[in-house]
N, C-alpha and C positions, 0 to 999 in steps of 0.2 A: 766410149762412143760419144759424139757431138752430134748434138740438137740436131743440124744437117743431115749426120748419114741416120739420124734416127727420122726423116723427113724423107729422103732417096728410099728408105727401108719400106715405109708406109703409103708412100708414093700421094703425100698429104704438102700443099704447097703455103700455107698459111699457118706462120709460125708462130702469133700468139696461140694460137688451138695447140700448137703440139705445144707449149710451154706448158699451159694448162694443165695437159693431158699429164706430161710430164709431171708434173710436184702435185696433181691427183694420186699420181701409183707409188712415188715417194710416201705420201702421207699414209698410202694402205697398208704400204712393206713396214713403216713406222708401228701401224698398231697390229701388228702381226709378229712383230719379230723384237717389240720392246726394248727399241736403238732408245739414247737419250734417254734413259730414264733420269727424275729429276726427285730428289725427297722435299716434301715441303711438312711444316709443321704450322698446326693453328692450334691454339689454346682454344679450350671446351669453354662457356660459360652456361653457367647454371640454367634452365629454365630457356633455350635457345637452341631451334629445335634445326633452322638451318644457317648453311656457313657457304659464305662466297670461296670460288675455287680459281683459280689462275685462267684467264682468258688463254691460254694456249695449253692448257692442260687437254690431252687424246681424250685420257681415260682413267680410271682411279683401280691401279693392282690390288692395293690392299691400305685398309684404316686398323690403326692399332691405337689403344689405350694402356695406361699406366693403372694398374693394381685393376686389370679386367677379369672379373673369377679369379684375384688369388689376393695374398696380402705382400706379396716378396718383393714390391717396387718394381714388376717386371710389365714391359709391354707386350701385351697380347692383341692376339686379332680380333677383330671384332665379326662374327658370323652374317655374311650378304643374307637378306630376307628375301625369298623370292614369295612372289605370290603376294595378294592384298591381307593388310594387317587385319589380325582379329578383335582387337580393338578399336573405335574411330580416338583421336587425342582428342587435346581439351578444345584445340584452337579448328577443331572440326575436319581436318585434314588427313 
């Protein structure tokens, strides 16, 4: 289907809106349906509590670590926190 009959369809005459509109519902189906997925890796450092993430990064599936709960060199996942920490950290946060 072309931008056009997707414009005739809407009965909407001003095509940067439908372009918009367009690569809006692209981007929804995108974190809905997990097209593109992309692996990236960053090295932990010690004492560093956050890490810059790719400017076109949706959303983050899953973080995994190397020897997390075991010793066998395997990566595992790291468990999402929900809810506020029961601890505050050192750096107050």
């Amino acid at each position: 289907m072309t931008v056009l009959e997707v414009m005739e369809r809407v009965g909407v005459t001003d095509t940067g809106r439908v372009l918009a509109y367009i690569k809006d519902a692209l981007e929804e189906v995108n974190m809905i349906t997990e097209t593109h997925v992309n692996t990236e890796r960053i090295d932990i450092t010690a004492d560093q509590r956050f890490y810059e993430f790719p400017d076109d990064m949706i959303k983050v599936l899953d973080i995994r670590c190397k020897n997390h709960l075991n010793v066998d060199n395997e990566y595992r996942s790291i468990p999402r926190m929900i809810g506020e920490p029961v601890r505050k950290d050192a750096d107050g946060n």
